[in-house]
C-alpha positions in Angstrom: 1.6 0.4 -5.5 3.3 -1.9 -3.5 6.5 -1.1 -5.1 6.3 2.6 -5.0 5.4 2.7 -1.7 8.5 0.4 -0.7 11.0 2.1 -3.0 9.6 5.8 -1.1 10.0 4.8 2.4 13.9 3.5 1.6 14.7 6.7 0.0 12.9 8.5 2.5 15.0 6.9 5.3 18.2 7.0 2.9 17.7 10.9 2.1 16.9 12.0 5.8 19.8 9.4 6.8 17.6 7.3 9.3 17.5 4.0 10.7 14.5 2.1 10.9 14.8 2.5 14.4 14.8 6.2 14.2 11.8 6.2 11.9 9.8 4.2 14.3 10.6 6.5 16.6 8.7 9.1 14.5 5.7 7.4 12.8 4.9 4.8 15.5 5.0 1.6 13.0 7.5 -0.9 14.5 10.7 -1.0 12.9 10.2 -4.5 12.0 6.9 -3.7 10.1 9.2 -1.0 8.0 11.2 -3.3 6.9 8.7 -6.1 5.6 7.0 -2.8 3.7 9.9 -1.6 2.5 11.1 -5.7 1.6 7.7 -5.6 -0.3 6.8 -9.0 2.1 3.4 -7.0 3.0 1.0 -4.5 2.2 -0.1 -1.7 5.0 -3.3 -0.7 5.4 -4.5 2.9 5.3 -3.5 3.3 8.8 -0.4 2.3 8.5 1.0 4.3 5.2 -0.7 7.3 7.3 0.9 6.5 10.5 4.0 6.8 8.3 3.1 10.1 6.5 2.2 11.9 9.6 5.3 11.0 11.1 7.4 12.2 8.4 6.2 15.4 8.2 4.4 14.0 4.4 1.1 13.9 2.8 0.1 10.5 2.3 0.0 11.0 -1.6 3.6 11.7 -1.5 4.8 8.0 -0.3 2.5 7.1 -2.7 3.8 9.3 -5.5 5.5 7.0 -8.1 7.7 10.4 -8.9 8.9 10.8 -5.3 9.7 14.9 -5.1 13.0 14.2 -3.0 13.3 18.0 -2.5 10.3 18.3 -0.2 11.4 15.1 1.3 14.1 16.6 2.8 12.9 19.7 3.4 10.3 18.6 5.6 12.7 16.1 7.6 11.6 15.1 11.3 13.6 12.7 12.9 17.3 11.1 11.9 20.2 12.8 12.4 19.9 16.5 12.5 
């Protein structure tokens, strides 16, 4: 899960062209702690992965979907540069 998750929120920032920075901005999980998830160094807790959803405009099931729809991804894009 831990993998999927990671591989997700990398394509996530990738597809919606954001930094870190910029999706801290819009989830409210430190940039620093995006990059150990996405580095698979940690594993978030429920808050967390939600914090992230929310933020990103996602259900939490999606980051968690091993066969990442990157169609609705972008489609429902908050933050980056727009």
């Amino acid at each position: 899960m831990r993998h999927v998750l990671a591989t997700n929120l990398l394509s996530i920032r990738k597809i919606r062209n954001m930094s870190q920075e910029n999706m801290e901005e819009v989830t409210d999980v430190s940039a620093n702690e995006i990059g150990k998830i996405e580095r698979e160094e940690t594993s978030p807790g429920l808050d967390t992965i939600t914090a992230l959803a929310l933020g990103l405009g996602l259900e939490v099931k999606q980051l968690l979907d091993s066969d990442l729809d990157t169609a609705a991804v972008f489609l429902n894009r908050k933050g980056g540069s727009e």
